[in-house]
Every structure is written in structure tokens, then in C-alpha cells.
TIMI-986370 format. One record per residue (C-alpha): x, y, z; residue number from 1. Coordinates in steps of 0.001 Angstrom, whole numbers, m for minus. Example, Ala and Ser with C-alpha at 12.3 -4.5 7.8 and 13.67 -1.06 7.14 Angstrom:
2
+---------+---------+---------+------+
:      xx :      yy :      zz : voke :
+---------+---------+---------+------+
:   12300 :   m4500 :    7800 :    1 :
:   13670 :   m1060 :    7140 :    2 :
+---------+---------+---------+------+
END
This chain:
465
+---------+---------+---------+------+
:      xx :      yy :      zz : voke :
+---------+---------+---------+------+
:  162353 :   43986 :   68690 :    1 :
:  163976 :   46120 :   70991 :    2 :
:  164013 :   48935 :   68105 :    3 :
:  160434 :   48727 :   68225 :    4 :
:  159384 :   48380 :   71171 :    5 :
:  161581 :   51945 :   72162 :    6 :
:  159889 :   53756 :   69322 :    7 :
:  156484 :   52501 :   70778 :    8 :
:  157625 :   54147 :   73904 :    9 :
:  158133 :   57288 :   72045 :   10 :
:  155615 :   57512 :   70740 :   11 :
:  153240 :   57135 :   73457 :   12 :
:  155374 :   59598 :   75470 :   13 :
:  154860 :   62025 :   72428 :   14 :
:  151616 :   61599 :   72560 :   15 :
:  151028 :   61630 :   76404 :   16 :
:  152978 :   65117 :   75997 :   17 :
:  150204 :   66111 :   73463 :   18 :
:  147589 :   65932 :   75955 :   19 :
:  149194 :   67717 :   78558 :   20 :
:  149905 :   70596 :   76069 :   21 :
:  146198 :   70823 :   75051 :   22 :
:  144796 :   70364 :   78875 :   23 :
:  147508 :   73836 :   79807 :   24 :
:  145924 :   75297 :   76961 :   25 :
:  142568 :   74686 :   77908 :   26 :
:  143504 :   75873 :   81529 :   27 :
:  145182 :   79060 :   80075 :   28 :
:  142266 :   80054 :   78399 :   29 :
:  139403 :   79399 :   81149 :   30 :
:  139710 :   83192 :   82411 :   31 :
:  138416 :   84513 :   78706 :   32 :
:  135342 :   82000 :   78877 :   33 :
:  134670 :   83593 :   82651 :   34 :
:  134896 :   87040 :   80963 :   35 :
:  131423 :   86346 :   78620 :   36 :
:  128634 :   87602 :   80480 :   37 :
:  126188 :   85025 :   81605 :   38 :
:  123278 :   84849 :   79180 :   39 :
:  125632 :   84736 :   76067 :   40 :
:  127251 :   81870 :   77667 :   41 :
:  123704 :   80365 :   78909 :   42 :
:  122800 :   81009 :   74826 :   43 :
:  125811 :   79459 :   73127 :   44 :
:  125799 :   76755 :   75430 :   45 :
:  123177 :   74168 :   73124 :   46 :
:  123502 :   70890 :   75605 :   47 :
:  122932 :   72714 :   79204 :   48 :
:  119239 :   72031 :   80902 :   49 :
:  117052 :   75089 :   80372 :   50 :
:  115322 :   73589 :   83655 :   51 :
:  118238 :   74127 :   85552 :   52 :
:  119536 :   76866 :   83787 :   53 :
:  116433 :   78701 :   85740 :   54 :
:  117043 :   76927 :   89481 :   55 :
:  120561 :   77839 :   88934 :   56 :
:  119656 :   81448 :   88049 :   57 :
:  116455 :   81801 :   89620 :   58 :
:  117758 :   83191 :   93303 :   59 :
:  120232 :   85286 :   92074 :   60 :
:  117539 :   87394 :   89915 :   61 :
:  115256 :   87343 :   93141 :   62 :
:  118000 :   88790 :   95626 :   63 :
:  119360 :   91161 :   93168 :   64 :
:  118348 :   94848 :   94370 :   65 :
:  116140 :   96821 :   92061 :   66 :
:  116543 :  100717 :   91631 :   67 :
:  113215 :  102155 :   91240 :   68 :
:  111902 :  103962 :   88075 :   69 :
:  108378 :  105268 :   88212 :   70 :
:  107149 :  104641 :   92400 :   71 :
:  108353 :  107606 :   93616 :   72 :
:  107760 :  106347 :   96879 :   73 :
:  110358 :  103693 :   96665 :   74 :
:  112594 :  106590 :   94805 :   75 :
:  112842 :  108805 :   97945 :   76 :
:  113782 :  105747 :  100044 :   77 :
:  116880 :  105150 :   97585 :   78 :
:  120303 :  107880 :   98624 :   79 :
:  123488 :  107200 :   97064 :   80 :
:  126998 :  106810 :   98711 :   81 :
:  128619 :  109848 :   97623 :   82 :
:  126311 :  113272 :   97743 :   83 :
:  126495 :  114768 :   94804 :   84 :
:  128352 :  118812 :   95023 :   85 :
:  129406 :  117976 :   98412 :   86 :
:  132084 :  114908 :   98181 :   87 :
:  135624 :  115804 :   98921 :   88 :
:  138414 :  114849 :   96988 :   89 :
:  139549 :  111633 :   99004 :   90 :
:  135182 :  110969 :   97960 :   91 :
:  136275 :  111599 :   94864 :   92 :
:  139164 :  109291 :   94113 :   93 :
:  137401 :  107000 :   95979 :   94 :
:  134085 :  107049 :   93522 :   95 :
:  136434 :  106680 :   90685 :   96 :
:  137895 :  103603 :   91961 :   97 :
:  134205 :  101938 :   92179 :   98 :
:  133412 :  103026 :   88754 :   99 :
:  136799 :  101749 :   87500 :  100 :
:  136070 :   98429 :   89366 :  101 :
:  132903 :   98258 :   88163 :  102 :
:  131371 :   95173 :   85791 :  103 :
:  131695 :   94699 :   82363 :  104 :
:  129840 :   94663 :   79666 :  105 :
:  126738 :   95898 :   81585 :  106 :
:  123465 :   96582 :   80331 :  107 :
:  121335 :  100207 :   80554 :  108 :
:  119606 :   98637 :   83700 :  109 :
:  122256 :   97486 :   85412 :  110 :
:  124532 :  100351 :   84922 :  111 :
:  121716 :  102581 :   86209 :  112 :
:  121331 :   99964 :   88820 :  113 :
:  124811 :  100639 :   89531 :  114 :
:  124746 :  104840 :   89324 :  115 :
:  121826 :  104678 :   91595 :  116 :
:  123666 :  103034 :   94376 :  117 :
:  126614 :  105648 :   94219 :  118 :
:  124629 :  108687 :   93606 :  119 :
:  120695 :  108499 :   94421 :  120 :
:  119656 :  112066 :   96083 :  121 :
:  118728 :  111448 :   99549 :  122 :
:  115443 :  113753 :   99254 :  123 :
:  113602 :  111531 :  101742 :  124 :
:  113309 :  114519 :  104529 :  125 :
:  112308 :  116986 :  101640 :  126 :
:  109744 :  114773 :  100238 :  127 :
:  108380 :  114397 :  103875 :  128 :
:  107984 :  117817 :  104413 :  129 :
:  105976 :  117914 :  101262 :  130 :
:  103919 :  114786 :  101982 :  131 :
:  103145 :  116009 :  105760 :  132 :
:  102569 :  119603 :  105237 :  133 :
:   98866 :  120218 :  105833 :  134 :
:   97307 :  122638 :  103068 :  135 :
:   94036 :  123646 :  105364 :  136 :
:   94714 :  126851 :  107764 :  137 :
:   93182 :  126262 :  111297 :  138 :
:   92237 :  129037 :  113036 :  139 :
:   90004 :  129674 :  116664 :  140 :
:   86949 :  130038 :  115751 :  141 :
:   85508 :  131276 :  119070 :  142 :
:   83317 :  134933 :  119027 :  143 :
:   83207 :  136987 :  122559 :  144 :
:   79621 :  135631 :  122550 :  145 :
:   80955 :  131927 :  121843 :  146 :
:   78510 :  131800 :  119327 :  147 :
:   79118 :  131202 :  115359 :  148 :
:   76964 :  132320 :  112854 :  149 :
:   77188 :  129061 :  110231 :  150 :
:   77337 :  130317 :  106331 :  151 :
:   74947 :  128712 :  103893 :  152 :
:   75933 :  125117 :  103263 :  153 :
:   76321 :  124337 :   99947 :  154 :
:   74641 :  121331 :   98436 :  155 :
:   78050 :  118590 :   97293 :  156 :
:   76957 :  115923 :   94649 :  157 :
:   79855 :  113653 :   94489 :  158 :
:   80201 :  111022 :   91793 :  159 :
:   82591 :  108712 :   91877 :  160 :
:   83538 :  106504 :   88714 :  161 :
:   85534 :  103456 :   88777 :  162 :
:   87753 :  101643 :   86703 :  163 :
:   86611 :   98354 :   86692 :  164 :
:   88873 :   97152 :   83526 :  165 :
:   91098 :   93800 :   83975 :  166 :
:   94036 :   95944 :   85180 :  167 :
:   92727 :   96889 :   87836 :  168 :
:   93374 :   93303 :   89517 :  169 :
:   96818 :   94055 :   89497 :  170 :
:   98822 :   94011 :   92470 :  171 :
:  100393 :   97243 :   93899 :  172 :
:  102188 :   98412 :   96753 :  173 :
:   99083 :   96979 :  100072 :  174 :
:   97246 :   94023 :   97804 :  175 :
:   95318 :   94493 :   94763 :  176 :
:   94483 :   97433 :   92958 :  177 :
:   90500 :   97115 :   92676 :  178 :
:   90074 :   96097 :   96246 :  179 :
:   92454 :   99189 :   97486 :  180 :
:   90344 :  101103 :   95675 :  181 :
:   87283 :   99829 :   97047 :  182 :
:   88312 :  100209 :  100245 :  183 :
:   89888 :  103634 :   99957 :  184 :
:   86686 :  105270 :   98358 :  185 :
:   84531 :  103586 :  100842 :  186 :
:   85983 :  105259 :  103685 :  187 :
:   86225 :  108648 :  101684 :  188 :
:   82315 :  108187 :  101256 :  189 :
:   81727 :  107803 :  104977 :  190 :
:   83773 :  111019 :  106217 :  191 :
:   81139 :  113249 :  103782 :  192 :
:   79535 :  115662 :  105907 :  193 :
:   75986 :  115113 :  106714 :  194 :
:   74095 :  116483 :  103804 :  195 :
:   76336 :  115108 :  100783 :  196 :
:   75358 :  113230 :   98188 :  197 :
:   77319 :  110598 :   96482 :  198 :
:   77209 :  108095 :   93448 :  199 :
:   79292 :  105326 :   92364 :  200 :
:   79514 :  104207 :   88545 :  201 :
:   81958 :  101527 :   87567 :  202 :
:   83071 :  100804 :   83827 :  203 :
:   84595 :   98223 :   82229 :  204 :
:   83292 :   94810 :   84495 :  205 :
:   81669 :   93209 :   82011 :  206 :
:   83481 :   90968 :   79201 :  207 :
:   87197 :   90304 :   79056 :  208 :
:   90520 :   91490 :   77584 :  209 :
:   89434 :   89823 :   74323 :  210 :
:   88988 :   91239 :   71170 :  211 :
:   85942 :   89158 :   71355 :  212 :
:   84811 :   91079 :   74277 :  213 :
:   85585 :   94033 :   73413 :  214 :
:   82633 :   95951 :   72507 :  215 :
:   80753 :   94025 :   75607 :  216 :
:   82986 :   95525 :   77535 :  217 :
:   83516 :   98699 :   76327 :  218 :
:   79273 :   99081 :   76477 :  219 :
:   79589 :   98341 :   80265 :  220 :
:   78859 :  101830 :   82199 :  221 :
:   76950 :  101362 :   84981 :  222 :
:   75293 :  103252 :   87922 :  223 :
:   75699 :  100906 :   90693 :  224 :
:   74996 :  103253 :   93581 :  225 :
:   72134 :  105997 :   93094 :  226 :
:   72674 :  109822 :   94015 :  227 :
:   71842 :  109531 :   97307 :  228 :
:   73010 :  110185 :  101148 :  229 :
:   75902 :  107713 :  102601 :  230 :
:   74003 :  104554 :  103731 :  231 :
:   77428 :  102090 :  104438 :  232 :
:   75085 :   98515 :  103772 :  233 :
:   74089 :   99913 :  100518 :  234 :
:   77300 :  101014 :   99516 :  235 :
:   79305 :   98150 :  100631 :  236 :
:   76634 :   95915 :   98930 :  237 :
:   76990 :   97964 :   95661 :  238 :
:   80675 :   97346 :   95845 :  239 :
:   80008 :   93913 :   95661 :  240 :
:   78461 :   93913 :   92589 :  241 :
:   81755 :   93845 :   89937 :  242 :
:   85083 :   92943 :   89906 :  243 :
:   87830 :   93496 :   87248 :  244 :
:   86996 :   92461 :   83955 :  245 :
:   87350 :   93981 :   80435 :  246 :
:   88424 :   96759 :   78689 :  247 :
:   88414 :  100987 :   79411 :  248 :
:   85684 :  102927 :   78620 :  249 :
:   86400 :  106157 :   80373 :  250 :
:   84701 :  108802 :   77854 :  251 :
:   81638 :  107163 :   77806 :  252 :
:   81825 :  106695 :   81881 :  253 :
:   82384 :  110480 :   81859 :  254 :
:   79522 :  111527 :   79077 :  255 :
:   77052 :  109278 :   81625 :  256 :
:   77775 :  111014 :   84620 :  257 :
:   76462 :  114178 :   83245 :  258 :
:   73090 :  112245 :   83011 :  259 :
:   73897 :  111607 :   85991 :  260 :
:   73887 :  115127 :   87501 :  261 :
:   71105 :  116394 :   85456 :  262 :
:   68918 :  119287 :   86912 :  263 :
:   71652 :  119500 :   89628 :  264 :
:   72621 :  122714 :   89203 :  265 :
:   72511 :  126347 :   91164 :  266 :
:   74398 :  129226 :   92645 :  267 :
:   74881 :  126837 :   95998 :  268 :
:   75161 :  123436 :   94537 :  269 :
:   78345 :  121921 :   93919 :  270 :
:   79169 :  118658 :   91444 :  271 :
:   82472 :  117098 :   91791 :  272 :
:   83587 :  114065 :   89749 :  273 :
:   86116 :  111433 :   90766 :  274 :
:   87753 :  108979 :   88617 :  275 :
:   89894 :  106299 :   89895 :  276 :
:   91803 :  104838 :   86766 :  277 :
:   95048 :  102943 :   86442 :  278 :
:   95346 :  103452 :   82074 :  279 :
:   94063 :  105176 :   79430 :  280 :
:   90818 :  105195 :   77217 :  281 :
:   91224 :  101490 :   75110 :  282 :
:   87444 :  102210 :   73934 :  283 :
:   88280 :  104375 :   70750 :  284 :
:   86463 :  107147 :   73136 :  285 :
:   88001 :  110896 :   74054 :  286 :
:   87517 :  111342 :   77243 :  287 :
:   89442 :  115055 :   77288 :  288 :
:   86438 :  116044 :   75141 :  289 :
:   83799 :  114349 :   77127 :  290 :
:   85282 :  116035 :   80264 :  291 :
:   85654 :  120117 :   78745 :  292 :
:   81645 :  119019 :   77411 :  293 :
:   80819 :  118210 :   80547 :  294 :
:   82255 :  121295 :   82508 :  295 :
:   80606 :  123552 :   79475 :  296 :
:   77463 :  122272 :   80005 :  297 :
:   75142 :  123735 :   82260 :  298 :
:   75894 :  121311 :   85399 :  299 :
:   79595 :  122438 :   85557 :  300 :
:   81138 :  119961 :   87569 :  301 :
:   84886 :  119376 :   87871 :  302 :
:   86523 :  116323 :   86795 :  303 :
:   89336 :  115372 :   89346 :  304 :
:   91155 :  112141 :   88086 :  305 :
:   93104 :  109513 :   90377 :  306 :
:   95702 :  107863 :   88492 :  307 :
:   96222 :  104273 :   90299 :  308 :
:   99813 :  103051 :   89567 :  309 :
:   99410 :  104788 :   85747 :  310 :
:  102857 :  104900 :   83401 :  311 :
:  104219 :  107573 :   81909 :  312 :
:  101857 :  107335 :   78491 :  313 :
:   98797 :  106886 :   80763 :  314 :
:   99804 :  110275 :   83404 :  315 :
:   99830 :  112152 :   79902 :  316 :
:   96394 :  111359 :   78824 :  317 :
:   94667 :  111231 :   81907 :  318 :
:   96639 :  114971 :   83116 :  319 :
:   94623 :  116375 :   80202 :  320 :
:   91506 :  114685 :   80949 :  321 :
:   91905 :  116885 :   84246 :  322 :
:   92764 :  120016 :   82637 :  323 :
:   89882 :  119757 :   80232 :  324 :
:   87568 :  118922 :   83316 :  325 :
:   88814 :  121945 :   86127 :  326 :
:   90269 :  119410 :   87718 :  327 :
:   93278 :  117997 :   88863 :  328 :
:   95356 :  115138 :   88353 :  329 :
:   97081 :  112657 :   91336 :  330 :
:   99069 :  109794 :   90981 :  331 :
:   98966 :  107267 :   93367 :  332 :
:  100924 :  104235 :   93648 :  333 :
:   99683 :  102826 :   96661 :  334 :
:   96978 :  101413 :   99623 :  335 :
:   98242 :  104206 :  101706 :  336 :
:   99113 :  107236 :   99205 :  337 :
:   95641 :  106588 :   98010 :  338 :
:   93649 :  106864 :  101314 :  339 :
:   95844 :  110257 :  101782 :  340 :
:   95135 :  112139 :   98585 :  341 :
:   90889 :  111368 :   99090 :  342 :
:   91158 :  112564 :  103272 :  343 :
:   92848 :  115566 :  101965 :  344 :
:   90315 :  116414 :   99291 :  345 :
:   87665 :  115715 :  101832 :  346 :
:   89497 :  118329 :  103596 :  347 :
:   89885 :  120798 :  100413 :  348 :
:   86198 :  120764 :   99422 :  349 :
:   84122 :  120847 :  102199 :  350 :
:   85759 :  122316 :  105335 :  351 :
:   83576 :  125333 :  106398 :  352 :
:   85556 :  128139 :  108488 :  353 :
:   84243 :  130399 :  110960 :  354 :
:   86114 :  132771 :  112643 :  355 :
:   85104 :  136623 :  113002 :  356 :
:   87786 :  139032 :  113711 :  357 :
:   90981 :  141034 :  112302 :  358 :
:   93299 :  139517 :  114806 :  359 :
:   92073 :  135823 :  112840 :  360 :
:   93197 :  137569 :  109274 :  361 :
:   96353 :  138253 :  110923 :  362 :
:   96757 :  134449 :  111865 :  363 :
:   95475 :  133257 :  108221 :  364 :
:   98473 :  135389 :  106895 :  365 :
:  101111 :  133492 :  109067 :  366 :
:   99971 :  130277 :  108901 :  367 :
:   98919 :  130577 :  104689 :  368 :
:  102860 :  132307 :  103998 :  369 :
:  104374 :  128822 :  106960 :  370 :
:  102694 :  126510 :  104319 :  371 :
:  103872 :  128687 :  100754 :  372 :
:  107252 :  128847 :  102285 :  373 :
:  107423 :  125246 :  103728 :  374 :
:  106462 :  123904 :  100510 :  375 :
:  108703 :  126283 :   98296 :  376 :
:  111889 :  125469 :  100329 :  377 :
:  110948 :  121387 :  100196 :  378 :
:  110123 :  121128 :   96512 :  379 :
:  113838 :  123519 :   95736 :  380 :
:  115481 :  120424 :   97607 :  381 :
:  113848 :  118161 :   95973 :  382 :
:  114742 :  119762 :   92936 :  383 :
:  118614 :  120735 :   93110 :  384 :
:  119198 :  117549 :   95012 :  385 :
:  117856 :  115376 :   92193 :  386 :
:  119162 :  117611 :   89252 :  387 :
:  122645 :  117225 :   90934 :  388 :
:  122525 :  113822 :   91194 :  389 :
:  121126 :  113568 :   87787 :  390 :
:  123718 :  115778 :   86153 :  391 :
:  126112 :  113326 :   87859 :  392 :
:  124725 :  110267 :   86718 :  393 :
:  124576 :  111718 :   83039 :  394 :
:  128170 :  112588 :   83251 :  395 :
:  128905 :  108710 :   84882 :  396 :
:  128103 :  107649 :   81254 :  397 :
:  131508 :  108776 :   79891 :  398 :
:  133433 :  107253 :   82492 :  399 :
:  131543 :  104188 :   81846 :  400 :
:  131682 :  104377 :   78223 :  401 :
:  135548 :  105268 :   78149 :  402 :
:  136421 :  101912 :   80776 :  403 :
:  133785 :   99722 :   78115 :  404 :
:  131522 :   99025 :   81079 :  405 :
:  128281 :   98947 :   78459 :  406 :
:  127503 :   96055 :   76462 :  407 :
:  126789 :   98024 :   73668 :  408 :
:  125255 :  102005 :   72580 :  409 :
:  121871 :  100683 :   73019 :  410 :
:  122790 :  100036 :   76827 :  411 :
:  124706 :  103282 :   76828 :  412 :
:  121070 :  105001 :   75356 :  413 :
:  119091 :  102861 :   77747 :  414 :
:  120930 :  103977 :   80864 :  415 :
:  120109 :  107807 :   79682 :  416 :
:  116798 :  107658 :   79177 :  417 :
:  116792 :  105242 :   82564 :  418 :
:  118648 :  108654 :   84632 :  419 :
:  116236 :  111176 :   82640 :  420 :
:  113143 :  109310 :   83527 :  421 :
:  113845 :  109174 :   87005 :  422 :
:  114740 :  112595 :   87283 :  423 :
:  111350 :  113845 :   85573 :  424 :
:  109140 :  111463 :   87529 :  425 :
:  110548 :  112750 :   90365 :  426 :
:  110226 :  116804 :   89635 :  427 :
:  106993 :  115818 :   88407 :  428 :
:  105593 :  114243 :   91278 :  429 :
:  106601 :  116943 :   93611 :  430 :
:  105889 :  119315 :   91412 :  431 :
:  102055 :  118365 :   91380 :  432 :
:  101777 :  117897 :   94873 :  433 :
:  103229 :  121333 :   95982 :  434 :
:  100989 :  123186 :   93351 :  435 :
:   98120 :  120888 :   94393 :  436 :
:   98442 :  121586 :   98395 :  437 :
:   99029 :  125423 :   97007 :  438 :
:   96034 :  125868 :   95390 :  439 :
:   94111 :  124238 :   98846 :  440 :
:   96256 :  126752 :  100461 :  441 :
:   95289 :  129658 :   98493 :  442 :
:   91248 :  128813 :   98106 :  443 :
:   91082 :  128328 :  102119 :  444 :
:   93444 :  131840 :  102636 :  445 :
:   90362 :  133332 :  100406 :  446 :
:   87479 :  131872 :  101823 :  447 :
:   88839 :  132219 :  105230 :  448 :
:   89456 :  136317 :  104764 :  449 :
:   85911 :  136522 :  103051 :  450 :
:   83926 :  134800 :  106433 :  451 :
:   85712 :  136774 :  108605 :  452 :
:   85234 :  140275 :  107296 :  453 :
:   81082 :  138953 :  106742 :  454 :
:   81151 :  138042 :  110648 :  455 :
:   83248 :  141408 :  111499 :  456 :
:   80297 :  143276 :  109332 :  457 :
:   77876 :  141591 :  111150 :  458 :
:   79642 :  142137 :  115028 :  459 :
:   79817 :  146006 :  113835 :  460 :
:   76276 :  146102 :  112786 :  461 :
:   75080 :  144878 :  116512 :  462 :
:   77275 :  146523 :  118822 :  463 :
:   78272 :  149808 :  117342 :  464 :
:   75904 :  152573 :  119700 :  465 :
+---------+---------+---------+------+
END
């Protein structure tokens, strides 16, 4: 008995022992579970909660910094911690230690995440140089008499067409897209000068996303203010009259509005078109057709197009909808970038200058060549800055690749196209804008020299014996 009751003993000891050995090698292999990222572990993981998966996960996503991609505007608030072509070689080192301590097995967005918070340009004084420089030339427009002899006004039909598809209730940057919109043309009706006529035309209200709805909705085109003068209870009440709805008929929005402006037409009458749009034609339309017909025909209005919060597909389309129309093409991306651009084009088309001597021309000069030169030397910032820090980024992806900080090539090709897209909407943006305030600059330098040599004429005419 006492045989048997020492190999019991044994035996349990043994197998006591057993346990012990698998709980160490449990322990000792708890820092190669920590190593899987979390949503393979969340995926291989069949008896966790999917509920609490998400509260568990749920405020980390929401605090977790996002590096912007298309808003420019929050792209120019973004600067790195090392400035690219200027770090010294203590920066140096020191960058390479971040990138060596950086995470594992990242993905394309988090890696750019990542580059962006190293190396972002800081272009935010460039870009506000750009954004503040005012195109229009102000000069005195006093005569020795104090008297100003006021050019023929020229008569301004304005028609404005808005996208009333379902995207437009989107939310952007100030509240929602259609009622920013509202808002921002409203306003940009009331500073016309006395003697301007406007229209509104909205497209797209009726119906619904649907498939079902479609060809409701893309037969929706109407005129919801008439050519008229400003009268703010009409137009607010004709903004009243739709909300977002269906789907994007923009050719056949454009195509109306030359019904619109039928029989206006003459050597002093003026048609501009406005379209406020945040996407492309879904209506099977062309719109860059309808918008080269239109300026053909014998009304010859410009198209000028307003792209609300548009992607990269959508800037392409509606870019040549502008071309084809002698217009131009502005993205916006918010309440406030909005309300800017249509001030400034109030500014652009209708601003009459009077001045009448050669001492103005000389002050036209200076200020026109202080606005080319202020602009040049902002958008070359804006340009070597970001194509420094984008040369750097695109070179990060070796480093990163070499220390396996991707999850895989598609990551790697991710992250590339992630640096390259910034980079383009960027140049792009600035781009536009400089060559947009340019050409305001140049048209007003014209105009300005024209008036003043007519009013010179005319001062010669009267007081030369």
C-alpha cells in the first residue's frame, strides 16, 4: 500500500509539473499573439462579441488623427516635423530613428498617416498669400474737375443653375451642402449692381436615387426664378421650392438655359452661366457638348462651373465642361471658400473703372506687376515645398519597405498613390487659383489702360487752346 500510494504521488507531481510546463509556454509565447495586428486577431477570434468588439474599438478610430487627401484646406493646415532640404544631420538621425520605431505591418493609410506627420510642407503662409491676394487693381479715380465721365454699362444676364441631386445633402466643411449653397448664391445675387439680371434653375429635385426614379429625375430641369432684377422675397421664396432629391442632369440643365437667354444678345449685353455642382452628369447627357453648343450659338454666354466638394473623377469632367463653355472651373470645399470665389467674381465681372490720366497707367503697372509677382513667388513655394516633401515621402517607402513596416505591396502601392495624390491636388489647386486671379488681373490691367487713354482723349479734346 505504501508502494502505491508513493507512485500516486508521482504521478500527480508529474502531472502537476505538466501544467506548469504548458502555462510557461503559453506565457512565452503571449508577445507573438501581441505582434498580429488588431483586425486579424478581431477576425480569427470566432467567440469574441462583435458588439463589443465595436465599443472596444469605437474611440480609438474616433481620436485617431486623419491626414487629409483631397480638402486642400485642411492640407495647408498639416506641416511635418522635419522640413524637408533643410534638416541637419542630428534631424536626420533623428527621423531615421522614428521611421525605424515605427509600427508594423501598417497599411497604405496609415503609413501615409505616418509620412504626413514627419514630413507635411508647411505651405500655410504661401497658400495665404495666394488666397488673400486681391486680383482687382484700385486706382483714384478723381479728374481735376472731380467729375467722371461713366462708360456705357453693359447689360449682365446671370443664370445660375443648381444641383439639386441627392448629394447635394451631404455635409461639408459649415453644414450641408445644398443649404451652403443656397445661402452663398443668395448673397452673390444681392451684391449685383443695380441693373443685372439674374435666373435660378435647379435640376435634379424631383424623384430619388432609384433606378426607379431615374428618368423622373433626370426630366427635372426647372426655372424656378424668372430673368428678372434681384427682388430678395422672391428669390428666397424660390429657394424654397426644392431640396435634394434625385439624380444629375447637368447637360440638359445647360441645353435649357440657352432657352433661357434667347434673344439676349448684342455688342453690350453680357450672359454669364453659373453652375454649382458637387458630381458629374449620371443622366447619360454630355454636358461638354451642351456647353461648346451653347457658347457657338448666337447668345455666347460663358459657362463658369463651381465644383462643391467634387473628387478627383468629377474635377475632370466638370474642368472640361468649363473649357468647352469659356469658362472656368473652381473647386470649393467649403461654407466659406464658397462665399469667396462668388464675391470675387462679382468683383471680376462687373467692376467699372474710371480714372483719366497717364500718371493712373503708371499706377495700374505697379500695382498689376505687385499682384503677377505676389502670386508667382506664392504658387513657386507652394510648389518646391510640396514637391520636396513629396520626393521625401516617395523615398520614405524604401525605408519602410526594407524595416517590413507594410502589411503587404498593395499597402506599399496604396501609400504611393496616397503621397502622389496629395501632391497633385495640391499643385492643382494652386495652380487654378493663381491662373484664375491672373487672368482677373490681366482683363482689369486692359480695361483699366483702355478707360483711361478714352478719358485722356476726351480731357485733350476740351482743354487744348
Amino acid at each position: 500500500m505504501k508502494k502505491l500510494k508513493s507512485l500516486t504521488l508521482l504521478l500527480i507531481g508529474i502531472l502537476f509539473l505538466a501544467i506548469l510546463a504548458g502555462c510557461s509556454e503559453d506565457e512565452a509565447a503571449a508577445p507573438e499573439k501581441e505582434e498580429i495586428p488588431e483586425q486579424q486577431e478581431a477576425e480569427t477570434t470566432p467567440q469574441a462579441d462583435p458588439e463589443e468588439e465595436k465599443e472596444a474599438s469605437g474611440p480609438e478610430e474616433s481620436q485617431a488623427p486623419k491626414a487629409a487627401i483631397h480638402n486642400v484646406e485642411e492640407i495647408v493646415k498639416e506641416k511635418g516635423k522635419y522640413v524637408p532640404n533643410e534638416m541637419t544631420d542630428q534631424q536626420k538621425e533623428e527621423l531615421q530613428k522614428e521611421v525605424e520605431a515605427a509600427p508594423e505591418g501598417m497599411t497604405g493609410e496609415e503609413a501615409y498617416l505616418f509620412a504626413v506627420s514627419l514630413l507635411a510642407a508647411d505651405i500655410e503662409e504661401a497658400a495665404r498669400i495666394i488666397n488673400e491676394t486681391d486680383p482687382v487693381i484700385k486706382i483714384d479715380s478723381a479728374t481735376p474737375e472731380d467729375e467722371i465721365d461713366i462708360p456705357e454699362a453693359e447689360t449682365v444676364n446671370v443664370a445660375l443653375l443648381l444641383d439639386a441631386s441627392g448629394s447635394m445633402a451631404g455635409e461639408v466643411t459649415g453644414g450641408q451642402k445644398m443649404e451652403l449653397a443656397k445661402a452663398a448664391i443668395q448673397n452673390y445675387a444681392s451684391d449685383l449692381p443695380e441693373g443685372a439680371n439674374i435666373m435660378l434653375r435647379v435640376y435634379g429635385h424631383e424623384g430619388t436615387g432609384t433606378d426607379a426614379d431615374k428618368a423622373m429625375s433626370c426630366a427635372s430641369n426647372e426655372v424656378v426664378y424668372e430673368l428678372g432684377g434681384y427682388d430678395e422675397q422672391k428669390f428666397t421664396e424660390s429657394l424654397r421650392e426644392f431640396a435634394p432629391a434625385g439624380w444629375t442632369p447637368l447637360a440638359g440643365a445647360i441645353q435649357a438655359a440657352e432657352a433661357d437667354l434667347n434673344g439676349q444678345q448684342g455688342d453690350n449685353v453680357r450672359n454669364v452661366i453659373y453652375v454649382v455642382s458637387d458630381g458629374i452628369e449620371t443622366c447619360d447627357g454630355d454636358p461638354v457638348a451642351a456647353a461648346a453648343a451653347l457658347t457657338e450659338s448666337e447668345i455666347q454666354a460663358e459657362v463658369n462651373i463651381i465644383g462643391f466638394d467634387v473628387d478627383n473623377e468629377g474635377q475632370k469632367q466638370l474642368e472640361e465642361v468649363a473649357k468647352a463653355g469659356n469658362g472656368q472651373y473652381k473647386s470649393v470645399y467649403s461654407e466659406s471658400e464658397l462665399n469667396e470665389y462668388l464675391k470675387q467674381e462679382y468683383s471680376r465681372l462687373y467692376w467699372e473703372w474710371l480714372a483719366w490720366s497717364n500718371d493712373r497707367k503708371l499706377e495700374i503697372l505697379s500695382q498689376s506687376n505687385d499682384i503677377y509677382f505676389d502670386l508667382l513667388a506664392a504658387n513657386n513655394d507652394v510648389s518646391f515645398l510640396s514637391l520636396a516633401a513629396k520626393n521625401d515621402m516617395i523615398s520614405l517607402q524604401y525605408d519602410f519597405k526594407d524595416l517590413g513596416k507594410f502589411k503587404d505591396d498593395e499597402a506599399l502601392k496604396r501609400y504611393v498613390e496616397l503621397v502622389n495624390l496629395r501632391y497633385d491636388t495640391v499643385r492643382n489647386h494652386f495652380r487654378q487659383e493663381v491662373d484664375r486671379k491672373d487672368a482677373i488681373r490681366k482683363e482689369m490691367k486692359e480695361k483699366l489702360n483702355k478707360q483711361v487713354e478714352e478719358m485722356k482723349e476726351e480731357s485733350d479734346k476740351k482743354y487744348t487752346p
